[in-house]
C-alpha positions as CSV (number, residue, x, y, z in Angstrom):
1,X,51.3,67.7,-11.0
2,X,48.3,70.1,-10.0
3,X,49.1,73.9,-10.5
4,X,46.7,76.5,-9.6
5,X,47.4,80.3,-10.4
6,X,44.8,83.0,-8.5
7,X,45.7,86.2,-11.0
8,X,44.3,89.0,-10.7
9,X,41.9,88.1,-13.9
10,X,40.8,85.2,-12.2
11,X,42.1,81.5,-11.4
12,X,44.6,79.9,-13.8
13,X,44.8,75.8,-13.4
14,X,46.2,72.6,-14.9
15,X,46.8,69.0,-14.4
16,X,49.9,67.8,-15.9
17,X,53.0,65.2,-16.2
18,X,56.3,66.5,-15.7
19,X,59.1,65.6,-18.1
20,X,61.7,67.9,-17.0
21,X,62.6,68.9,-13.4
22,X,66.4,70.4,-12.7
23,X,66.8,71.8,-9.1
24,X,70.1,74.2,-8.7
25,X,71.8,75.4,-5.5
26,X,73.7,78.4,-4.8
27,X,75.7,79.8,-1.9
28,X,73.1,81.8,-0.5
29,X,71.1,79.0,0.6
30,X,69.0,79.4,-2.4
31,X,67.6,76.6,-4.5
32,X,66.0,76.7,-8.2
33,X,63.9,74.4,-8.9
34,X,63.1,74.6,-13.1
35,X,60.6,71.7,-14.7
36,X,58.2,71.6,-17.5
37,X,55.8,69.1,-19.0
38,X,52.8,68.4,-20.8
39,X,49.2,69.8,-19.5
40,X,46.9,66.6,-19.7
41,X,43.8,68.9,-18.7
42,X,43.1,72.5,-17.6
43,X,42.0,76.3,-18.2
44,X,42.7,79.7,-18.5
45,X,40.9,82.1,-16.2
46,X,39.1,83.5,-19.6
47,X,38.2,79.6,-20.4
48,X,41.2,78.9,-23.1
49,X,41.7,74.9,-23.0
50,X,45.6,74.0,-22.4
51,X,45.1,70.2,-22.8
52,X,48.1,69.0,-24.7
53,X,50.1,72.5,-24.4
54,X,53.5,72.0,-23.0
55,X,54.8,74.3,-20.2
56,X,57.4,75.7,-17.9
57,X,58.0,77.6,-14.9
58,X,60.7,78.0,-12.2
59,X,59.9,78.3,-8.2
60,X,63.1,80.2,-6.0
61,X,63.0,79.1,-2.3
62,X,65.7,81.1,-0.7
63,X,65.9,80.6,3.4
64,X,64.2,83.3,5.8
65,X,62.5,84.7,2.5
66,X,59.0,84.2,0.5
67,X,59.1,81.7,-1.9
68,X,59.1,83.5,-5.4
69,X,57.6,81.6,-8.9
70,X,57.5,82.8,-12.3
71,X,54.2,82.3,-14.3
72,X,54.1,79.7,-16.6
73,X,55.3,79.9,-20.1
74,X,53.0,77.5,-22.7
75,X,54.4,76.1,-26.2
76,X,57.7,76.0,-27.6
77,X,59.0,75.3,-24.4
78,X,62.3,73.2,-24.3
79,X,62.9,71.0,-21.6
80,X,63.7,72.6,-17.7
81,X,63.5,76.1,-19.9
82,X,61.8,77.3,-16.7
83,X,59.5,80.0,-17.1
84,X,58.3,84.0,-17.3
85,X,59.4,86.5,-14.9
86,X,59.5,86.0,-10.9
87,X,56.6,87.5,-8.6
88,X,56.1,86.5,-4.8
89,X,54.3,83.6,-3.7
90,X,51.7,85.7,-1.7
91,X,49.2,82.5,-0.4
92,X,50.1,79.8,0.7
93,X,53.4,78.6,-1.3
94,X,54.1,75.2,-2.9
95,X,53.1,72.0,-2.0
96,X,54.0,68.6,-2.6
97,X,51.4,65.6,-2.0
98,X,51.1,62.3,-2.9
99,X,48.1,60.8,-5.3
């Protein structure tokens, strides 16, 4: 998995596997989709190494509304813990490909 944060600091990315990934529906046509993993390689905007760091986050895809994902939460994660609080996806969203 490739993840690629642009903060407001400056561009957040990582390589990773994932270990953990738990997808939840509710009524509202919403889904949850929680996972974590290990980082294999990666940055902080700042330049911080997270190569063997674990992390977590959560992405909300509700219908006729922008996607929403938390930002990641690094170390002492436990599996599918998901991750900080929820801000918009304000580019252009989440993307699956195949390498």
């Amino acid at each position: 998995m490739s993840f690629a944060h642009h903060s407001p600091i400056g561009l957040n990315h990582f390589v990773g596997s994932v270990s953990c990934l738990q997808i939840t529906t509710a009524g509202d046509d919403r889904a949850v989709v929680q996972l974590s993993g290990v980082i294999g390689s990666g940055s902080t905007a700042n330049g911080t190494s997270l190569a063997g760091r674990s992390y977590a986050f959560t992405i909300v895809d509700q219908a006729n509304k922008p996607q929403q994902f938390s930002l990641p939460r690094f170390d002492g994660t436990t599996p599918c813990e998901g991750g900080k609080a929820l801000v918009p996806v304000t580019q252009a969203g989440y993307r699956i490909t195949g390498t």
